[in-house]
C-alpha positions as CSV (number, residue, x, y, z in Angstrom):
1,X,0.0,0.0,0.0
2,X,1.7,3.3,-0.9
3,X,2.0,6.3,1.4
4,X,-0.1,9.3,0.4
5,X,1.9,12.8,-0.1
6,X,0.9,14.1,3.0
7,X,1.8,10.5,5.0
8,X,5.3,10.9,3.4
9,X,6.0,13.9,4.5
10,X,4.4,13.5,8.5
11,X,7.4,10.6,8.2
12,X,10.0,12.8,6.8
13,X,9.3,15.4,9.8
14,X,9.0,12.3,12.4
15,X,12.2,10.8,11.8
16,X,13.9,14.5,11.8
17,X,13.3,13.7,15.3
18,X,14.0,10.3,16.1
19,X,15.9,9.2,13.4
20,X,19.6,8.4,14.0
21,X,21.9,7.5,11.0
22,X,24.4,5.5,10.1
23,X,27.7,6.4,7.8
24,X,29.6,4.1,5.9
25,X,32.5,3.9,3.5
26,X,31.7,3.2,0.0
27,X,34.0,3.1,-3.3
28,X,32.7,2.4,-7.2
29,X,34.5,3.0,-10.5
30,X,37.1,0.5,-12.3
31,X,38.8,3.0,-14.4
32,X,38.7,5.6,-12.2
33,X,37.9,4.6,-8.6
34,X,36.2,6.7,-6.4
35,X,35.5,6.5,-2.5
36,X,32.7,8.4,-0.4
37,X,30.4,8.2,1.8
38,X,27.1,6.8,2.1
39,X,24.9,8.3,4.8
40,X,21.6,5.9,5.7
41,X,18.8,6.8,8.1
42,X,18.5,4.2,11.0
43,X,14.5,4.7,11.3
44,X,13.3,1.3,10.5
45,X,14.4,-0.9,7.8
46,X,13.1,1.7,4.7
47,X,13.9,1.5,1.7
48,X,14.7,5.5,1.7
49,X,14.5,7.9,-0.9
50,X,18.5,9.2,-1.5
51,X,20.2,12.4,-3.7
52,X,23.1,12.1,-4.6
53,X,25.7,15.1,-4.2
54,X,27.7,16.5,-7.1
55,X,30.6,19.1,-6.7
56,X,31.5,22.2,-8.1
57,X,34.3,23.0,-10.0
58,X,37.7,22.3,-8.8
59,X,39.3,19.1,-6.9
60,X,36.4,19.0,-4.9
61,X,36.4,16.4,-1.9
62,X,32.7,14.2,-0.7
63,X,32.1,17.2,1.7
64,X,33.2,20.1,-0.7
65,X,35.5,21.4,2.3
66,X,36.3,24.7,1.9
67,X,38.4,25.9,5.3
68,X,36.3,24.7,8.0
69,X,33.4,24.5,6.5
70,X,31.7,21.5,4.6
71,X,28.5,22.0,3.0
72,X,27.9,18.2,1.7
73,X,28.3,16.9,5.2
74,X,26.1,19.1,6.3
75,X,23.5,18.7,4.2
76,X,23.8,14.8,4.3
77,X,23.4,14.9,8.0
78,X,20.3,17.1,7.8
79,X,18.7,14.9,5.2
80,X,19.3,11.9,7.3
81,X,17.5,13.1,10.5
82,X,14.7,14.2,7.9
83,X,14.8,10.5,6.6
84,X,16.6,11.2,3.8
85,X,20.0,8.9,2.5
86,X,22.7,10.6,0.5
87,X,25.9,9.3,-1.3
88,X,28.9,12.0,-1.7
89,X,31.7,11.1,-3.2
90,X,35.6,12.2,-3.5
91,X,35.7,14.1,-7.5
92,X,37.9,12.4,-10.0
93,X,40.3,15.8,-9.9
94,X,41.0,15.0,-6.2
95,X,41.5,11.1,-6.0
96,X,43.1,11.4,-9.7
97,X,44.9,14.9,-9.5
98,X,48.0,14.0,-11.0
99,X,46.7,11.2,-13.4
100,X,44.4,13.8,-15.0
101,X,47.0,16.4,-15.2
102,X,48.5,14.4,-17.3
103,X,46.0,14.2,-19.6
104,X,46.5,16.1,-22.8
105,X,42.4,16.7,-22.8
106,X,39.5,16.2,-20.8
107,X,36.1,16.8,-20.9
108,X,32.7,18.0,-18.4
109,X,31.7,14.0,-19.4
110,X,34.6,13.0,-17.6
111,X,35.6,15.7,-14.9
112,X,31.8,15.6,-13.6
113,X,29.0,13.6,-15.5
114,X,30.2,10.2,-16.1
115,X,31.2,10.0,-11.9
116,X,27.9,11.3,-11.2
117,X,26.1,8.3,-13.6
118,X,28.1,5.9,-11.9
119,X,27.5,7.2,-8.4
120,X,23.1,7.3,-8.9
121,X,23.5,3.5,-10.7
122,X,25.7,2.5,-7.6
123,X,23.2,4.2,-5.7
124,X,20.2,2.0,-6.6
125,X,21.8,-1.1,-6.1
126,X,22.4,-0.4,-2.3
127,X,20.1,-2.1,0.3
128,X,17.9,0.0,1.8
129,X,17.9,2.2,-0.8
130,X,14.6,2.4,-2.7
131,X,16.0,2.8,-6.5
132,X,12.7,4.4,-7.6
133,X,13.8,7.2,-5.6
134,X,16.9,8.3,-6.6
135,X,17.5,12.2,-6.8
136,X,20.5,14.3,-7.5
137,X,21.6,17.6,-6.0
138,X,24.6,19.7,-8.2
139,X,26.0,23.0,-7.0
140,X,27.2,25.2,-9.0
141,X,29.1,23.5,-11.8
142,X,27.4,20.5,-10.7
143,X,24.1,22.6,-11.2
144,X,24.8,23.6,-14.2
145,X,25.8,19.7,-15.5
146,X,22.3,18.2,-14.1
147,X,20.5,18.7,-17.6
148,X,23.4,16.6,-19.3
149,X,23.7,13.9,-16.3
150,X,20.0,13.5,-16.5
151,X,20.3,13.0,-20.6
152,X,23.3,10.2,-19.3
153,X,21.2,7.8,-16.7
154,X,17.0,7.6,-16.4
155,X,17.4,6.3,-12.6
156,X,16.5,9.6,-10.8
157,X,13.4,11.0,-9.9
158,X,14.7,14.7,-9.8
159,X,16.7,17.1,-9.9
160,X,17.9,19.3,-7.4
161,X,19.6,22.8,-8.9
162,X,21.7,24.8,-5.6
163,X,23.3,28.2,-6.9
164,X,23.9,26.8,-10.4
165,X,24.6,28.8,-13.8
166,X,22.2,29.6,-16.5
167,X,24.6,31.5,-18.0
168,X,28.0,30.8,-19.9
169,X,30.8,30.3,-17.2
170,X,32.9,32.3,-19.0
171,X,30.1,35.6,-18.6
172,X,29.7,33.8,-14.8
173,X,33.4,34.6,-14.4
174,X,33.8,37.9,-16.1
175,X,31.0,39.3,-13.0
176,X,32.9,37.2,-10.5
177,X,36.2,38.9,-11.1
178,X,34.3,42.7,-11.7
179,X,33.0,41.8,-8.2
180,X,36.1,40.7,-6.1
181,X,38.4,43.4,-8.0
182,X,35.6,46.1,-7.0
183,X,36.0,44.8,-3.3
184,X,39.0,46.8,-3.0
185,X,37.0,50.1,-3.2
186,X,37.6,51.2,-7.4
187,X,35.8,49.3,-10.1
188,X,37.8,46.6,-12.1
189,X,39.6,47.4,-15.6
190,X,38.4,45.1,-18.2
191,X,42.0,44.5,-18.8
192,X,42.5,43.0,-15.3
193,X,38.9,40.6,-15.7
194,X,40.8,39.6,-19.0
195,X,44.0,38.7,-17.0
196,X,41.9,36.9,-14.6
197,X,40.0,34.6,-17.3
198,X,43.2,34.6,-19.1
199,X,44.6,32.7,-16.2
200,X,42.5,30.5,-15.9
201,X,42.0,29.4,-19.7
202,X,45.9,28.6,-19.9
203,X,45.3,26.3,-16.4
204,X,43.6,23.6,-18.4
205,X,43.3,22.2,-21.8
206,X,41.9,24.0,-25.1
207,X,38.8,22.0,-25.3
208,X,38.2,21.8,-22.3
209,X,38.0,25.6,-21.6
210,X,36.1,25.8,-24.6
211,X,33.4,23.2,-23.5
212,X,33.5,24.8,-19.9
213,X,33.0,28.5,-20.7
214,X,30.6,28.0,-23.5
215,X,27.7,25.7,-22.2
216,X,24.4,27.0,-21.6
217,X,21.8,24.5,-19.6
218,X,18.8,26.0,-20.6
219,X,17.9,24.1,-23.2
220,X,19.0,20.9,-22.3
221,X,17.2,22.0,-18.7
222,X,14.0,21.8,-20.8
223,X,14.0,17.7,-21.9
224,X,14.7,16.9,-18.1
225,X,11.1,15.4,-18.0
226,X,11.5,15.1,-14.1
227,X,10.8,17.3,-11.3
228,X,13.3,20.2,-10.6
229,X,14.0,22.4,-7.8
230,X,16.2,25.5,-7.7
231,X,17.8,26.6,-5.0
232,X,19.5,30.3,-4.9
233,X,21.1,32.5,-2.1
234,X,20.7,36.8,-2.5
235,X,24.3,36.9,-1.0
236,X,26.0,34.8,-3.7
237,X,28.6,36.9,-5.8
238,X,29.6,33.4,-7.7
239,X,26.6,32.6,-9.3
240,X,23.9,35.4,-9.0
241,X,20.3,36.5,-9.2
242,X,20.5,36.9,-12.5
243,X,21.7,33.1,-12.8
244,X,18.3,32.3,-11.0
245,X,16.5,34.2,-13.3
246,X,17.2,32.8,-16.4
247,X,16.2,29.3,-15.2
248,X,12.9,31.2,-13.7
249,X,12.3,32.5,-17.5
250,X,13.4,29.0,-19.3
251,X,11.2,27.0,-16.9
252,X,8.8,29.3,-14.6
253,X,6.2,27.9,-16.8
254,X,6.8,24.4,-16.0
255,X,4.7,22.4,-13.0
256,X,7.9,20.5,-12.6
257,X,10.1,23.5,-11.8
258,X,9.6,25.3,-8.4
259,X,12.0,27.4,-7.1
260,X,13.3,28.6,-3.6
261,X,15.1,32.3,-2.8
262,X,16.8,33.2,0.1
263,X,17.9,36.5,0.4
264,X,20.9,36.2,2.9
265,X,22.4,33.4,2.0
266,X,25.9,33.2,0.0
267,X,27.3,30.4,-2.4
268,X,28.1,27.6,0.6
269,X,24.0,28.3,1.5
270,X,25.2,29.9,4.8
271,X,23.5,33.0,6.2
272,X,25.2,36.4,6.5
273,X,24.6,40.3,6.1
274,X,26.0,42.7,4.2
275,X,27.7,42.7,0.9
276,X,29.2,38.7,0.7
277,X,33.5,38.5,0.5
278,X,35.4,35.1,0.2
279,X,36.6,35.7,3.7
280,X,33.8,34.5,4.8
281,X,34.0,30.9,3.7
282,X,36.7,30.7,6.2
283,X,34.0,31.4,9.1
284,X,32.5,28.5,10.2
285,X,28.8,28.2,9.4
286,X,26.3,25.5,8.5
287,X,24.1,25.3,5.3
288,X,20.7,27.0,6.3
289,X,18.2,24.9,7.6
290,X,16.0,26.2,5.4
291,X,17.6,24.8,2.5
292,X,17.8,21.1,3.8
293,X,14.6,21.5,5.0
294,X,13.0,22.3,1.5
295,X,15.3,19.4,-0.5
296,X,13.9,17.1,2.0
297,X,10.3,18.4,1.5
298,X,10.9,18.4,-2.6
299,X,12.0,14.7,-2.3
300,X,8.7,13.9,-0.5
301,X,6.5,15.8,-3.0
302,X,8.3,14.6,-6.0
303,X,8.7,10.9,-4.7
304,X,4.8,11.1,-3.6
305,X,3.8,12.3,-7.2
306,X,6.3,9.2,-9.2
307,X,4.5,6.8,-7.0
308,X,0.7,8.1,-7.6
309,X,1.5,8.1,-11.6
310,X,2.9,4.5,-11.1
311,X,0.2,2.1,-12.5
């Protein structure tokens, strides 16, 4: 007998409080192994609905540690006390680092899609885990990648968009670098926004800079075919309101898109006032509850509406 939408989510809030999970070790890949961590809640024998965490860009590890803080672990424990699993995983630039700089090319399929395909399929074959309720979460490069995983695997049941691009990362990057230079009290010289970018196209391979500043998800974003949720903070000077906005515009239309604003949170989700600088990431500070708490509520919803259109 299946659980109605409103039964699912009285469970989701009655394990927030009672539930106590369990972590464990986990590896997959052959060609390029990965390891991570699998987070299960302990409130009965399930199976549990599970999201999957992608990274951003860079050599990101399963928490996405940045000083003290670590976002992923964060949200993986808040999903498990709402009865939530999650898997997060070690990116191939951190366990790999010096096989892939060796690599004369690379692409977004293998920096970020094809570890995020493996990690869902490894996903549903885990006890406990109900494989009909398999979700991802990206952040910001991770975000923007979620229309091309979701072309790659048909597992999930949604989608799960925190502070992701809309936009080209290469226009993305160009505001980021107007905004830190301006931090310093003068506005930035479009030839030092073109030394920054310049830097960073000469760190990595021709096709992969390319491929990475060129994308655009919107379109792709529109043959998901799955429920979506967008998550965006008013603080963050990485990917910005505008960023939101053109997913709003692509998709506001939709009844699979909804979409959640919070005006004083930064890039890591974390609350703060005033105008957002990178020192901040150094403060320790938990993803707002608010966020964990709507991710949990959108993987009830979603998971309650798969299972009514199930014949």
């Amino acid at each position: 007998m299946k659980l109605s939408g409103i039964l699912l989510s009285a469970a989701f809030l009655f394990c927030a409080f009672l539930c106590a999970g369990e972590e464990r070790e986990i590896g997959f890949g052959a060609e390029w192994p990965l390891k991570g961590t699998l987070t299960v809640p302990d409130g009965g024998n399930g199976p549990f609905p599970l999201v999957v965490l992608v990274h951003g860009s860079g050599p990101q590890d399963r928490d996405e540690t940045l000083g003290p803080n670590r976002p992923f672990r964060d949200i993986a424990r808040d999903l498990e006390r709402a009865g939530v699993a999650t898997l997060r995983y070690d990116k191939r630039t951190r366990a790999h680092g010096a096989r892939v700089a060796k690599l004369n090319d690379y692409s977004l399929d293998e920096e970020v899609i094809d570890d995020a395909v493996l990690a869902v399929e490894f996903a549903a074959k885990q006890e406990r885990i109900d494989p009909g309720r398999i979700f991802v979460l990206g952040h910001s490069l991770g975000g923007m990648l979620l229309p091309r995983i979701a072309a790659a695997t048909a597992i999930p049941a949604g989608y799960i968009f925190m502070a992701a691009p809309s936009r080209p990362m290469k226009t993305v990057l160009e505001e980021q670098f107007r905004y830190l230079i301006g931090l310093r009290g003068t506005p930035a010289a479009d030839f030092e926004i073109a030394a920054g970018l310049g830097e960073m196209k000469r760190s990595v391979p021709a096709g992969y800079w390319r491929e990475f500043s060129e994308y655009v998800p919107l379109d792709d974003a529109k043959l998901v075919g799955r429920p979506m949720l967008f998550l965006q903070g008013g603080r963050d000077y990485q990917v910005t309101e505008e960023d939101f906005s053109g997913w709003k515009q692509a998709l506001g239309g939709s009844p699979s898109a909804s979409f959640r604003f919070y005006g004083n949170l930064n890039h890591l989700m974390q609350r703060g006032i005033g105008k957002a600088k990178p020192q901040e990431y150094f403060v320790p500070a938990p993803v707002d509850s608010r966020v964990t708490g709507d991710i949990a509520l959108f993987v009830s919803a979603a998971a309650a509406r798969r299972e009514r259109a199930e014949p």
